[in-house]
N, C-alpha and C positions, 0 to 999 in steps of 0.2 A: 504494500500500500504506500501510495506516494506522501510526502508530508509539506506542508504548507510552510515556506522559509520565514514567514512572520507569523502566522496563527500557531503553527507547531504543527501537532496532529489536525485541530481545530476540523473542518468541512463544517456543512451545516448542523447545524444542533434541530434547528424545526423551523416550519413554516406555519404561522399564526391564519386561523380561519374562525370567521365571525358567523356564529349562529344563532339564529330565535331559539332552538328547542336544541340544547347540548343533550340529555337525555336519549334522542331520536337519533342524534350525530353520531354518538359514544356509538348505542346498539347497532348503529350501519355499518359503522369502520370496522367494528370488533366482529361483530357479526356476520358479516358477507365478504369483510375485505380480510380478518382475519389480523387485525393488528389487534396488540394487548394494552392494557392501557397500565404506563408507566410512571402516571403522576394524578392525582387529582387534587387540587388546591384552590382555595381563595381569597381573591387580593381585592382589595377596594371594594367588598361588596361583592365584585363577580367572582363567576363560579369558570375555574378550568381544565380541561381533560386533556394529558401530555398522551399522545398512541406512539407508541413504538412500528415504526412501519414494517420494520423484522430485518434492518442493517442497523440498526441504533439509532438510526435520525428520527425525528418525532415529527408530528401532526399536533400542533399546538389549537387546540379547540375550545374556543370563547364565547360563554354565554351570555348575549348582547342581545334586548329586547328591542332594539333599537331595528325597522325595517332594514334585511339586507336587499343591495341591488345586485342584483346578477351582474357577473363580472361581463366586459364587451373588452373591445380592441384600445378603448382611450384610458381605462382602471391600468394605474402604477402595476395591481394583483390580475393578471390576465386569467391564469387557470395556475392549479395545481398537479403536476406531470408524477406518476406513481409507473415505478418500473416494474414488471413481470415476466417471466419466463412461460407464462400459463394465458396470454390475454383472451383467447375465445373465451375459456373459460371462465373468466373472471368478466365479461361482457354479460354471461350467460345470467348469471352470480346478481348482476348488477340489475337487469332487466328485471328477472325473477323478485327482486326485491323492491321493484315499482318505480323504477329511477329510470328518468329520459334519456334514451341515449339517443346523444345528438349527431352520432355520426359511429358506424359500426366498424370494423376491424378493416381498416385501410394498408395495404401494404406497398411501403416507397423506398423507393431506392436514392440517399441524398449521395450530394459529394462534399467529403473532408478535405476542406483543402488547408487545415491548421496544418503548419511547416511545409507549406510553401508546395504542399502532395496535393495528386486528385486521388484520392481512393473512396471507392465505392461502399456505401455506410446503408447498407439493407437496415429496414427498420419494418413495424407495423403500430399502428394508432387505432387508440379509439377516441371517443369524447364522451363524457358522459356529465350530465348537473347531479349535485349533491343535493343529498335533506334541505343541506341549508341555502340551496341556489346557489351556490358553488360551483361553477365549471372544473371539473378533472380531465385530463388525459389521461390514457393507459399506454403506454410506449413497452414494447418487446424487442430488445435487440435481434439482427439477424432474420428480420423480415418474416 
């Protein structure tokens, strides 16, 4: 594993997502997608679920009564991109569980040209909205 010359080991710790109903959130992630939940805490009054996504990085999930908007193309927060070795499946998973999916298992072939290469980067996508209106991707390396 690579190490970050100023964070150290560092990578991301988590990615914070704002929910009306954390209760509904917890049960989706844990439940269908299979993360455990590694923290539960609260600060100022709100309530929050840390999910272990199952590499150590977290899904930081915030109970905020406050209307969420569906993320679009102009939100700083576009979507939330979760990796998988399994994606039909977890499409399947997702469907099953009453969740839109906005766009079903797309398979593209990009080009890397980080260091100055073109090598050919098979991938497959899906998209899907959360409990919370939350846009997700699913990404499968190797197409």
């Amino acid at each position: 594993m690579s190490q970050n010359k100023v964070l150290g080991t560092g990578g991301v710790h988590h990615v914070a997502v704002r929910t009306a109903d954390l209760d509904a959130s917890v049960a989706f992630y844990t439940g269908v997608l299979g993360m455990t939940v590694a923290a539960a805490f609260e600060l100022n009054g709100a309530r929050f679920a840390h999910l272990d996504t199952g590499d150590g990085s977290r899904l930081e999930l915030v109970d905020d009564d406050r209307p969420v908007t569906p993320a679009d193309d102009r939100n700083v927060h576009w979507h939330l991109c979760l990796g998988t070795d399994r994606l039909e499946a977890v499409v399947a998973a997702v469907e099953a569980a009453g969740m839109a999916v906005t766009m079903g298992a797309t398979p593209l072939t990009l080009t890397n040209t980080a260091g100055g290469g073109a090598e050919p980067m098979p991938i497959t996508i899906a998209f899907f909205t959360g409990p919370g209106g939350e846009v997700v991707e699913l990404l499968q390396d190797g197409g």
